[in-house]
C-alpha positions, 0 to 999 in steps of 0.5 A: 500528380503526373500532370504537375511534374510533366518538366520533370518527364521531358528531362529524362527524356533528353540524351545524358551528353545533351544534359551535359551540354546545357549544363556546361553553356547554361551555368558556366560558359555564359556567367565565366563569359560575362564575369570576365568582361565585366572585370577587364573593363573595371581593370582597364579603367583601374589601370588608366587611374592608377597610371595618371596618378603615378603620373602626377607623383613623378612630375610632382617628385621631380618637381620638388627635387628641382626646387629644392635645388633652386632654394639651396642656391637662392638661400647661399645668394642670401647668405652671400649677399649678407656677408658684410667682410665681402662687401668691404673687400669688394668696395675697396679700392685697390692702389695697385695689383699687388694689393688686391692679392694680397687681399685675395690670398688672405681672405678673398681665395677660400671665401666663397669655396666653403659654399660649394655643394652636390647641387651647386657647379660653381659661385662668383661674383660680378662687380664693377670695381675694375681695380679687382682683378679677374679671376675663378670667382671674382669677375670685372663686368666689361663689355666682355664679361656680362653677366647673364640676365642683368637687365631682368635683374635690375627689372625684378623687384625681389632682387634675385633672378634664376636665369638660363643661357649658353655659355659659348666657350671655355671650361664650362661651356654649355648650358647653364642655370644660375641664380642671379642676385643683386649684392646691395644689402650694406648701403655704407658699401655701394661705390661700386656694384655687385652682384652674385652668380651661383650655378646649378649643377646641370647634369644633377638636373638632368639625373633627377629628371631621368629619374623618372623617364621609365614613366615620363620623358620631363622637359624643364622650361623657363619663363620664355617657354623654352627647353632647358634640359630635357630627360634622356643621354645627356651631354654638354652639346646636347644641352647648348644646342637645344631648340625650341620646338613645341612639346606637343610637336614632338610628342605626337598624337599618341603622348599624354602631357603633364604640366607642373609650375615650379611656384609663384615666387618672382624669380621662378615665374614662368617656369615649370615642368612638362613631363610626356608620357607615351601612351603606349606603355598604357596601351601595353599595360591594358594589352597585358590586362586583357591578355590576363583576362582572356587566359583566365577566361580560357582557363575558367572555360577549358577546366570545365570542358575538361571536367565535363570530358572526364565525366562523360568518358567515365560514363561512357567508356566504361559502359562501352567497355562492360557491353563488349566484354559481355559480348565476349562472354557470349562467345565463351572468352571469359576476360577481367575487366581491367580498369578502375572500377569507381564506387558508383553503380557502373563500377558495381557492375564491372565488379560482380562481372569480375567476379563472375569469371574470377576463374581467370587470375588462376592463369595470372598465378600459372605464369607467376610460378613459372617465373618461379621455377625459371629462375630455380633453375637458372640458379641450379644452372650456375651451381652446376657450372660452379660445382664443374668449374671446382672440379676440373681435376680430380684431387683424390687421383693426383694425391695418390700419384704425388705420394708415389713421387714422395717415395721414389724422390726420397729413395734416389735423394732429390731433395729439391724435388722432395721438397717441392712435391711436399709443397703439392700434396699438402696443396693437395690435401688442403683441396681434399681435406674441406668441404665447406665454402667459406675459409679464413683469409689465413687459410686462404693464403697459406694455401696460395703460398704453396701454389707460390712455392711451386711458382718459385721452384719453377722459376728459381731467382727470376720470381719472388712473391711477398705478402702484405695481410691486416692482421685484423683481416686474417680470421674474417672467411672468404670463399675458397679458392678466391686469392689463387686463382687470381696469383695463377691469372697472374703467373700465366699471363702476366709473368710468363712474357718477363725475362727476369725481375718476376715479381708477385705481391698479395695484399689483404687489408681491412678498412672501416667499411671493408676487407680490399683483396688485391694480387699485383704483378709487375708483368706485360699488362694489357691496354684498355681495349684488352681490359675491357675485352677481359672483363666482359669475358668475365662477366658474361654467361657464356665465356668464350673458347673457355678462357679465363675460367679461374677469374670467371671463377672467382667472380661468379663465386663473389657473385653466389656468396654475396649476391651482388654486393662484393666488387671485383676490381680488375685494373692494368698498365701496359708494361707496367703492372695488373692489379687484380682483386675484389673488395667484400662490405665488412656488413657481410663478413663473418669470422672463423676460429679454424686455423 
């Protein structure tokens, strides 16, 4: 039995990464190898087919284009030859000029107009009838107008001819295709001959052969092998001065021609098509087939190895990691294994050696409620600086001092002064008479206009304040001294530095979405340097020289009530005006019924 499974014993006697190996070389590296050759020669040779057979369906398409231009022209030489009004017209001979016009303008003018099409440049006539007069579409034959291709006419049995040549000068100069044919339909009218000249619009010839130049380069040849038009930017000169030079001549070795006749019928024997197809765009075509094949070979390869990575490193990096912290042990430092443990027998390792100095995640505990406790006491931190912030003046002391002025300006008669000092002690009572955090808006401002009033008395006409307030707003709780302060700012630094005009503005509205305090003041502003010099003030946790305590106090009062989701807004024109404020989400206000 120990003899029989002998392979069984030398394989477990091969390294694991040599296992890993000739897994990989044995049954992925050589098959994806092989699969993918095998399949670039059957694309390659996909792709040489395919290519050949678009070939022949564009020379084909163009092919069958061109003769049904060729069939439309020698249908209208039919219909034109048949029109037994024309022959008349054109056998008749004419006593004078003015006869043949007056025929001309009443029926022979628009005659051959009507024929005119996309395909078709323009149609006349020849004949030998020399009382006719030369003009657009009726043509004396002389010795100056020859009609191109007369003596292959009278050769040709069907009496109907396509013919090319180069008309040297006037409007239509240039290359041209006609289909000539023989006008000899009505015996009765043979006096003199005539004969119909219909040519083909050659630049729809040259667009339906550039049609096809993305895969062929088509050359249309007539029956004495030269080329008429060939794809590519056409012009007029271009076409008049064609040459004769062999196509294979100038396709080169690297070109692969197509042959196509455009039929068997007398008058378009000899002519066909030959279309050039470079054989580069195949060549590329292959190059981007063997570059897909070799980047899908690469992909089928660097997958693989990369699984094939992943699991050795697995093995083997967690193996490694378990001998070390083992080592560790040994030297009583008892630290987690921290990586993915994984469900198999290695991952049941890492985690029973987890669990043996388990003791250690009580340090992870420590330091989680130290955290804790840090951050307590950040929190009493800023309680304290609020609480000294509230009280930098005791209320009680300067109450009592108030009182003693009531009395003695009352018994000397200073009515102002009494009135002034009545405005300060119920300032002060309403500082001493709550203890909670969160006031009515209303109380909130009755409050800061007692603080007004003492503006006002200080100074006199130069200062006025008013007061815009929602009335939907009044009964919704703020926190205390959240508007003074703010009028105080603005009193101190905006107001002082303005000689007359002083004014204040409080406002209080309540939109859909939240309750907008702002305090405007008209006085000297500050630039955005300044601005923003005062707002970082504001906003740090460690204000300089102690200015600005007030605004600091309000923002960190914001701050407390509403952890961060009240807005303090901060804004000003320099000479103009400073808006300050702060805008509270209605989802965090609540209503009070003090009054």
């Amino acid at each position: 039995m120990r003899h029989k499974f002998w392979m069984f014993r030398n394989v477990n006697d091969i390294p694991l990464r040599s296992k890993f190996l000739l897994i990989y070389v044995l049954s992925i590296l050589l098959p994806v190898i092989t699969i993918n050759i095998f399949f670039y020669q059957r694309t390659s040779a996909d792709i040489k087919i395919r290519e050949q057979e678009n070939l022949r369906k564009s020379i084909d398409r163009a092919a069958g284009e061109l003769l049904g231009m060729i069939d439309e022209s020698v249908a209208l030489s039919r219909i034109i030859a048949a029109d037994d009004s024309l022959y008349e017209l054109l056998d008749r001979t004419y006593r004078s000029p003015v006869d043949y016009y007056n025929e001309y303008h009443a029926f022979l003018r628009d005659k051959l107009t009507r024929y005119m099409s996309a395909n078709i440049l323009e149609v006349r006539i020849f004949t030998e009838n020399d009382t006719i007069q030369t003009g657009s579409h009726y043509i004396v034959m002389n010795d100056k107008n020859i009609l191109p291709g007369l003596k292959q006419l009278k050769s040709t049995s069907g009496g109907i001819l396509v013919v090319d040549y180069i008309e040297p000068s006037g409007f239509n100069a240039g290359r041209r295709i006609s289909v000539i044919g023989k006008m000899d339909t009505y015996t009765s009218y043979a006096n003199y001959a005539k004969y119909s000249k219909i040519d083909l619009e050659v630049s729809r010839i040259y667009s339906i052969l550039n049609r096809e130049s993305d895969s062929l380069q088509l050359r249309l040849v007539d029956s004495n092998n030269r080329t008429v038009v060939s794809s590519g930017e056409f012009s007029e000169t271009d076409l008049s001065n064609s040459d004769n030079d062999s196509i294979a001549k100038e396709s080169g070795n690297s070109a692969y021609t197509l042959e196509k006749s455009l039929g068997n019928l007398a008058y378009l024997k000899g002519w066909k098509l030959i279309g050039v197809a470079d054989t580069r765009h195949l060549d590329h075509l292959l190059q981007e087939a063997f570059k897909s094949i070799l980047g899908l070979l690469a992909l089928s390869i660097v997958v693989p190895s990369v699984l094939i990575y992943i699991i050795l490193r697995s093995y083997h990096y967690r193996i490694r990691k378990l001998s070390r912290h083992m080592e560790k042990v040994r030297n009583e430092r008892f630290d987690l294994i921290e990586i993915h443990e994984g469900r198999d027998e290695i991952g049941g390792l890492i985690r029973t050696f987890n669990i043996m100095i388990g003791k250690i995640h009580t340090l992870i505990n420590d330091v989680y409620k130290l955290e804790i406790r840090q951050k307590d006491l950040e929190l009493d931190q800023v309680r304290t600086e609020l609480s000294m912030l509230q009280s930098q003046m005791n209320p009680h002391f300067l109450f009592n001092t108030l009182n003693a002025l009531l009395v003695v300006s009352t018994k000397n008669g200073y009515t102002e002064v009494v009135e002034i000092i009545k405005s300060l002690s119920m300032l002060m009572r309403q500082l001493l008479s709550h203890s909670d955090n969160l006031i009515p808006l209303q109380e909130e401002l009755q409050f800061t206009n007692l603080y007004l009033q003492i503006e006002k008395f200080r100074f006199g006409e130069l200062f006025d304040y008013t007061f815009e307030v929602d009335p939907d707003a009044a009964s919704l709780l703020i926190p205390r001294m959240s508007i003074q302060p703010l009028v105080e700012n603005a009193c101190k630094h905006g107001l002082q530095a303005r000689k007359n005009g002083r004014e204040i503005k409080i406002t209080a509205r309540r939109n859909a979405s939240e309750l907008v305090i702002q305090v405007i003041d008209n006085g000297i502003g500050m630039d955005a340097g300044r601005l923003t010099e005062l707002l970082r003030d504001i906003r740090s946790e460690r204000p300089r020289n102690g200015e600005h305590v007030g605004l600091r106090n309000v923002y960190r009062r914001l701050e407390l009530f509403y952890e961060g989701n009240a807005i303090f807004d901060l804004s000003s024109v320099p000479g103009k005006e400073t808006i300050a404020g702060y805008r509270i989400p209605i989802s965090k206000l609540e209503r009070g019924n003090r009054r």
